[in-house]
Each structure stands twice: as structure tokens, then as C-alpha cells.
N, C-alpha and C positions, 0 to 999 in steps of 0.2 A: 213384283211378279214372282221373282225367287220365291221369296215367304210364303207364298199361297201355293206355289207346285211344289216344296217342299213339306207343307202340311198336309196336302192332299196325297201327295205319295206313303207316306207315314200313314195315316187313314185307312189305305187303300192295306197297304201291308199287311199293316195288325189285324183289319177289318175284314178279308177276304178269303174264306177259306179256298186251301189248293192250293194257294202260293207258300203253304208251309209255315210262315213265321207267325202262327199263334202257338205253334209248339215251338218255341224260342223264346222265351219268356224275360229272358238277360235283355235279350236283344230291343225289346216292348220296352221294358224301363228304360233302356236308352233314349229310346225314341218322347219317351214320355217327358223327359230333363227338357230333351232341346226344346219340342216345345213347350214348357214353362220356362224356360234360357228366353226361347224368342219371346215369349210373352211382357215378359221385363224390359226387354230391350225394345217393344215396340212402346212400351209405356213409359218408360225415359225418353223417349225420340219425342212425344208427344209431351212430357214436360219439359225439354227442353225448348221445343219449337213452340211451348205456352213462355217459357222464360225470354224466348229471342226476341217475342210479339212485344212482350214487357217493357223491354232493355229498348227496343223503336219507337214504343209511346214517352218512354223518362225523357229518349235522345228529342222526340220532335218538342217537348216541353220545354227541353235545356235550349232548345236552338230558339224558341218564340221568346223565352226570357234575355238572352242576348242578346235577341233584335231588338225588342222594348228596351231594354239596357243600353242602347249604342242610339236609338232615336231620344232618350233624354238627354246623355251627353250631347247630341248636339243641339237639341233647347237650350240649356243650359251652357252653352258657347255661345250661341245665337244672341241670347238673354245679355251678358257678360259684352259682349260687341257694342250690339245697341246701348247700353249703362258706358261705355266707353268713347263712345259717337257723342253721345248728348253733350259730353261733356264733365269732367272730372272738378269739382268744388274749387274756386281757385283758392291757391296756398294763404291763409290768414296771414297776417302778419306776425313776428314773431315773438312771443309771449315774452316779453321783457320788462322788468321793471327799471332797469338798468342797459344801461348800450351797451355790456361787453356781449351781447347775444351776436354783435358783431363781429366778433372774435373767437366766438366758439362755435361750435359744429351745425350745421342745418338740424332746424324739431323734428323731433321724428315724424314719421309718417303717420298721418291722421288713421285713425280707426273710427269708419266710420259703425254708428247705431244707430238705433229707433228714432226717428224722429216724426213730433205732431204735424207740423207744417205743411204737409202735398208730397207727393211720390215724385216732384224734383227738389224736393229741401234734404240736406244732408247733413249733419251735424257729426261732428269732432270732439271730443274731450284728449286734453292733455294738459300736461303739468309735470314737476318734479319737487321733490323736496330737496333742502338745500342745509345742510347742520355743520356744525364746525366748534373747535373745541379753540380756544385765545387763551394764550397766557401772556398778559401783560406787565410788563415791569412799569412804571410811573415815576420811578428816581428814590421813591422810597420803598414802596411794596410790590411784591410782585405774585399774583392772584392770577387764576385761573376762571376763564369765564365759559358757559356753556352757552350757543346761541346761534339763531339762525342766520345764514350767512346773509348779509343784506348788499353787497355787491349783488347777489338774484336769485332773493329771499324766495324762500317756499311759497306754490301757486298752483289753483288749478283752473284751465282756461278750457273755456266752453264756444266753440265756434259753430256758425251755422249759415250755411250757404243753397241761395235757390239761383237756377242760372232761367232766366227769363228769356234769354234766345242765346243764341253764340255769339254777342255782342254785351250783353247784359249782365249782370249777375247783383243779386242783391245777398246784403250778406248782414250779419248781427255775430257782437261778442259779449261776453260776461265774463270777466276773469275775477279770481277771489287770490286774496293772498292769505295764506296761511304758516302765520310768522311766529310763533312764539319766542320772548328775548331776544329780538334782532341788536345783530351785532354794531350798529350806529347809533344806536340808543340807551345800549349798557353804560353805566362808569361808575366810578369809586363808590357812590352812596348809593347805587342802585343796581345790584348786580342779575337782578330782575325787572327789568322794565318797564316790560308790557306782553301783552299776547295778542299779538295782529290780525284781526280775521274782516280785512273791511274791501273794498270792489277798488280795483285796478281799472276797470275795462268795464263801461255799460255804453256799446254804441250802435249804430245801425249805420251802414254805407251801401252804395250805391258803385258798383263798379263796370266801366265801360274801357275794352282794348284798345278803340280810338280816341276819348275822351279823357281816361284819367277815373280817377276814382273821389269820392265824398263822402264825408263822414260825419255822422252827427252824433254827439255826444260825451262820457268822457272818455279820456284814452291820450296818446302822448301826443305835444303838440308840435307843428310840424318842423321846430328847431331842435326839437330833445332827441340827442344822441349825434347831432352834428361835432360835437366837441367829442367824442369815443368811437370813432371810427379805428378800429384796431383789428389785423389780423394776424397777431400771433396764439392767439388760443387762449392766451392766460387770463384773459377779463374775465374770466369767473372769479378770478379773485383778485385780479392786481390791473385794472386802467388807470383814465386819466383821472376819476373822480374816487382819490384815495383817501377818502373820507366815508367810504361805508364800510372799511373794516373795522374802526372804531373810534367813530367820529363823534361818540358822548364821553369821551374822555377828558378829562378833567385837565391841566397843566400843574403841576406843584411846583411854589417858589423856592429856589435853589435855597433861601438862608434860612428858612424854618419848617420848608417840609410840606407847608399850609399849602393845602388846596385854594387855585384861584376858580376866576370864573369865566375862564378862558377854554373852551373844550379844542377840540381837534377840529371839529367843524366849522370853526367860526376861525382859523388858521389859513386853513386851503379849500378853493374850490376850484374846478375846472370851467367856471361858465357855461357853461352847457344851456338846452332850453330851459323853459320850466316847467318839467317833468309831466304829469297827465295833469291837462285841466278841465271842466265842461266847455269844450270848444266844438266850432264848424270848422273841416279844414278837408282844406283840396290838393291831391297828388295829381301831378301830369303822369303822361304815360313817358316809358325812360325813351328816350333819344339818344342814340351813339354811347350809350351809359350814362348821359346825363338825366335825371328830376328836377324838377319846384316843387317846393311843398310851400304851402301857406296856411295859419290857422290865425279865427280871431278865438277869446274867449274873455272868462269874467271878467272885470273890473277893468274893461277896456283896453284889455292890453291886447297886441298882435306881433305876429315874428311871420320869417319866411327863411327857407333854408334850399340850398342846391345841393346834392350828393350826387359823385360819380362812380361808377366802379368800371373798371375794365381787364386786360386781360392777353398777354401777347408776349412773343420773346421769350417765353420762360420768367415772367413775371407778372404777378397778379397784383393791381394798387385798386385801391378807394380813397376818397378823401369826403368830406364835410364842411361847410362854412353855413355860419345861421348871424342874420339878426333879429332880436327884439326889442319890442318900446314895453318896458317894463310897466311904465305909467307908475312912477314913487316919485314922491316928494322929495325927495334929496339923489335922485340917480334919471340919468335919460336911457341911452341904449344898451345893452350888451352884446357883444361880439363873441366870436371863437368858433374855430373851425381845426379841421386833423388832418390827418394825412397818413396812409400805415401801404408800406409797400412789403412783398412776399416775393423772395426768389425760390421758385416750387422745387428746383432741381437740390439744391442743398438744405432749403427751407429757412435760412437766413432771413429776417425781416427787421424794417427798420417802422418805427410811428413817431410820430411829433403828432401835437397839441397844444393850444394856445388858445387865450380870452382875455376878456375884459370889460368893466364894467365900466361907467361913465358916472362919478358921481359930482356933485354942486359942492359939498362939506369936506372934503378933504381931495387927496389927490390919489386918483383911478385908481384902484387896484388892477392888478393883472397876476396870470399864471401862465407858468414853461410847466411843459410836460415832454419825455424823452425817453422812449422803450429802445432797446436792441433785445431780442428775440432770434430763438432756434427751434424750429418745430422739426423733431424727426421722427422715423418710427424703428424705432431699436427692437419692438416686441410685437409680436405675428397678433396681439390681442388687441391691440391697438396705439395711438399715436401719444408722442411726448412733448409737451411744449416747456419752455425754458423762457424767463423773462427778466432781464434786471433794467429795472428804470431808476431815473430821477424825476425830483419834482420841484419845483421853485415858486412859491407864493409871494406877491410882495401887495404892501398898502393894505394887508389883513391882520386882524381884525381893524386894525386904526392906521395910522398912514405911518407912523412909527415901530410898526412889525414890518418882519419879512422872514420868511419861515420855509425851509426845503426838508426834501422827503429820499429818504433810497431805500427800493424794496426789489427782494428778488423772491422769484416766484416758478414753480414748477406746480404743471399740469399733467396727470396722467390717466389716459380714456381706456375705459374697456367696453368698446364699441357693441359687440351683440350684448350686452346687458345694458346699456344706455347708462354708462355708470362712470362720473369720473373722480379721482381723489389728487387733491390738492393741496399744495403745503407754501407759504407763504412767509417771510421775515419783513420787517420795515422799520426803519427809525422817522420819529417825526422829531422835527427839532425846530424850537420857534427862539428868532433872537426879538430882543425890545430893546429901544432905545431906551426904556423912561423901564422905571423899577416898576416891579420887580420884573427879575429876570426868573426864567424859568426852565424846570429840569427836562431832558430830554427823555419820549415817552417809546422801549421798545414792543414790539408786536410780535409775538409768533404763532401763527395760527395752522390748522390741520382739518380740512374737512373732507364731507364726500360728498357730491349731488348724484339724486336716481331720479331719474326722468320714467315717465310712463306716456 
């Protein structure tokens, strides 16, 4: 109302003769300014109150996208619950080709992908590579070999789990090893071996929480790794079966040098089961820490093994005992079982290991196995383990040998990269009664495994 009796006075002024101000002519151009003054100023009030309109359509925009934005998070939580209700894949078993998987760190966590099978099937891939550099002395030469470590040789394992109620779970594996020049197979005349790329794992099971679980197909059988039960960290490169560092080595006779035909494998073994075969075999579910496992497989042979693990007082043990009927012509059963105990507060551990074969042709062989172990953590990256063992073979290869082993072993993890590097010493030394005798063979090896 100002604006309109102040225009209309003005008007009035200029407009009216008698009241004198048209003979004022300064005074009219004044008058004239303000209103073109107010004229702007009324037409900026109106673009701005076009701007303010504006600025409350952006604001009601921003606020409907936030609210859409805050009702998909909680879909998407909602979503994430239910996938967590139904039930999470149970853990496969751990990709080993070798029982120090025992002794080294939990697999990583599964990632799961795409999978064919139904919107409750989940599938896993993992693996790691496993490389390591040996140089071995033989008593005459001493060569550098380049090779996959075969304590737990390169692999990659494909798991896949459908859970069929919260009781049920059916589950299938395919592991593949990928081993180029693995380190058990190297020696003197062959410093290239082979190139391993063949199936570890082709099986299908049946898993139930009250029942126990079942398995068909191949995959390890239910005594293998009862003899390597070990929890100090180093079986990545140093357990009881110290014949896959380089166990295609050849012996040389002390008096001319000559290569025999005695390698390091046919010296020492740990008894252990017989590694994967196409078997049926059944796991109880664990009790107080204790299992059964049982498998039958080819050419008639069968084994059953008990592991327990537990856990109390500031100490952590497991142990192992397996037998099998070999079904050979010249041997009946084999024996061998471990034991590895962990004091968590200084990290102190002690393992034993022990076996035996039963044979008709000569008299038993048997093996001592004996780690003392330090696992601690000196570095904020991850953990350090430390191991010197012995080892004692007797009645191998022929009942007239007996042959011990000492190796000492450091392990060191760098945890958020799933990455460890390892370094390793061992002498193997075989006595015989009957000639030739022969030279002692040393090992020094240096690797690293990257897990994915």
C-alpha cells in the first residue's frame, strides 16, 4: 500500500495544476527516478519470489529422493537378513593336499558368485599358489632347483553348496592342482619333472548337523592327515611327512659319488592315510571334540580314523589316530596317529607323530616324528612361526636301513594380503648296514604362497 499512495501522490503533484509543482521541473525528474527506482525494485521482488518458488520445488525434489534413497536401504538390509536367516553355505573342507592345512591359518573367506544351480546354491572359488626356490647339496653337487612347493602344491578349489532345509545341506567340490616341477618329484636327472594340472577333489556330499555328513567320490580318505595333526604354523613347509620337500632325490654312494636308486622317499614316511582316493566315506558330527570318520574305496581297502580338537586353560591341543587295511600282498595294516599341543599366551607348542606299517617280508617299519615350535607376533602385519623338528625312520627302505631327518623352519604371514613367505633347512641322512653306504643330502629352500 506504501508503493501505490506514494505513486498516486507523485501523479497527483506533477499532474495537477494549482499546486504549483509543474513549474518545478528539478523537482518532476526526481519524482520520475523514484519511480523508475520502485519499478526495479518491484521487479526484482518478483524475481526473486520466482527464484524462492524454484529453490521449494529443487528442496521438495531433494527430500522425495532421500526418501526413495532411505526406503531402498532398508530393502536392501531387509534383503541381506533374509540371505543370512536361510543360512550361510557351510564351510567346505579345507583345500589340502597335504595335512599341514592343519597347522596353518583358516581359508579364507569364501566369495561367493554366480552360480547355475537355484537361487539357494552358492558357489566359492579359492585357491593359492605355492613356488619356492631349493638348493640342494647331494654330497657331490650342489644345484638350485626352481619348483612348486609340494608340501601344498598350487590349486584352485571350486565349492558349491545348496542348503535344502536348516538341517540339510548338499554340497559338491572340484579342486584342480596346478603344479608345475613340484618339489617331490625333482632330482638329479630331472630337474624338470612334470607339469601337474590333474583333479584333487571330484565329489558330491550330503551334509546333515544331527547326522554327520557323506561323501561320494574322490577326495581324501577318512585316515589322511591323522598322522599331521600339527599346530604350530610351519606345515606349509616342515610336518610329519618330510618327504615332499624333496623326496625325488636321489642318495649318492659315499665311495664313488655314483648315483643310487634309493631316493628320499622311499627313506621316510609318516604313515599317514592314503591320501585321496574314489571313496564313499562318512563323518559323525564332532561330540565334546571328538569325530569318526570312515571311508571304503578302490581295490578294497578301508581305514577309520578319530580326531579331537579342544581348547581350555590357555591351551589349545588336537590329536589324530587312523587305521587302515591296505589290502597288499606283503603288508596288513597301518597305524599312526599325532598329537600337537599350543600354549596361546606365549605360543609355545609341542607335536609328536608316529606310524607304522605291518609287513609279512621283513620287519615293520615304523617312524618318530618330534616338532617343538614358537609362534608369536613380533609385527603389527602379521604372525611368525618358528619350528625345529626331528625325524627317525627305521626298516625303510629294506629292514637294514634306518634313516633321521632335522629341519628347522620359519614362517612368516602377512595377513591382509593372504600372503606367506617361508624359509626352510633339513638334512636327510640314511645309515645301511649292507653297501653301499651313502652320502648325506642337504635342503635349503625359500618360498612364498598367495592365497586368493
Amino acid at each position: 500500500m506504501k508503493t501505490i499512495s506514494l505513486r498516486y501522490i507523485l501523479l497527483l503533484a506533477i499532474g495537477i495544476p494549482g499546486l504549483g509543482f509543474h513549474t518545478m521541473p528539478a523537482f518532476a525528474q526526481d519524482a520520475a527516478k523514484m519511480l523508475e527506482l520502485q519499478r526495479i525494485i518491484d521487479a526484482q521482488q518478483r524475481q526473486n519470489e520466482a527464484q524462492q518458488s524454484q529453490i521449494e520445488a529443487q528442496q521438495k525434489q531433494l527430500d522425495a529422493q532421500r526418501q526413495l534413497l532411505q526406503n531402498l536401504q532398508k530393502q536392501m538390509e531387509s534383503l541381506a537378513k533374509d540371505a543370512d536367516t536361510e543360512g550361510a553355505p557351510v564351510a567346505a573342507e579345507k583345500p589340502a593336499a597335504k595335512p599341514e592345512v592343519a597347522s596353518t591359518k583358516a581359508p579364507p573367506v569364501e566369495k561367493v558368485v554366480t552360480s547355475g544351480g537355484g537361487e539357494r546354491t552358492k558357489l566359492s572359488i579359492n585357491g593359492f599358489v605355492n613356488r619356492m626356490v631349493s638348493i640342494i647339496d647331494d654330497g657331490k653337487n650342489t644345484e638350485a632347483y626352481f619348483v612348486d612347493n609340494d608340501n601344498s602344491e598350487s590349486r584352485v578349489n571350486v565349492v558349491g553348496t545348496a542348503n535344502i532345509n536348516d538341517d540339510l545341506t548338499l554340497g559338491s567340490r572340484i579342486e584342480l592342482a596346478i603344479a608345475p616341477n613340484k618339489s617331490g618329484n625333482i632330482n638329479q636327472n630331472s630337474q624338470e619333472a612334470d607339469n601337474i594340472f590333474t583333479q584333487r577333489w571330484t565329489e558330491a556330499s550330503l551334509l546333515s548337523k544331527r547326522f554327520g555328513k557323506l561323501s561320494v567320490g574322490k577326495g581324501n580318505v577318512a585316515a589322511f592327515g591323522a598322522a599331521a595333526v600339527d599346530l604350530s604354523r610351519t606345515g606349509l613347509i616342515s610336518y610329519s611327512s618330510i618327504v615332499d620337500t624333496a623326496g625325488g632325490m636321489f642318495f649318492r654312494q659315499k665311495s664313488d659319488d655314483a648315483l643310487t636308486d634309493v631316493r628320499i622317499g622311499n627313506a621316510y614316511s609318516n604313515f599317514d592315510g592314503l591320501l585321496r582316493q574314489n571313496r564313499v566315506r562318512y563323518d559323525t558330527p564332532t561330540f565334546h571334540g571328538f569325530h569318526l570318520s570312515t571311508s571304503a574305496f578302490s581295490e578294497q581297502r578301508y581305514d577309520g580314523a578319530l580326531f579331537w580338537g579342544g581348547q581350555g586353560y590357555g591351551l589349545k591341543a588336537a590329536a589324530g589316530a587312523h587305521i587302515t587295511d591296505t589290502n597288499q600282498d606283503d603288508a596288513d595294516y597301518q597305524y599312526a596317529g599325532s598329537f600337537s599341543i599350543l600354549h596361546e599366551d606365549t605360543g609355545l607348542n609341542f607335536t609328536l607323530s608316529s606310524g607304522k606299517l605291518e609287513r609279512d617280508d621283513q620287519n615293520d617299519p615304523y617312524n618318530f616324528y618330534g616338532k617343538v615350535g614358537w609362534l608369536t607376533n613380533p609385527f603389527s602385519f602379521g604372525w611368525t612361526a618358528l619350528g625345529v623338528d626331528y625325524t627317525r625312520s627305521v626298516n625303510l627302505p629294506t629292514e637294514d636301513d634306518d634313516s633321521y631327518s632335522i629341519g628347522v623352519a620359519v614362517v612368516q604371514s602377512f595377513e591382509k594380503y593372504g600372503t606367506e613367505l617361508y624359509g626352510l633347512y633339513r638334512l636327510y641322512s640314511l645309515d645301511r648296514d649292507v653297501e653301499p653306504s651313502v652320502q648325506d643330502i642337504n635342503v635349503v629352500s625359500i618360498g612364498t604362497r598367495v592365497t586368493f
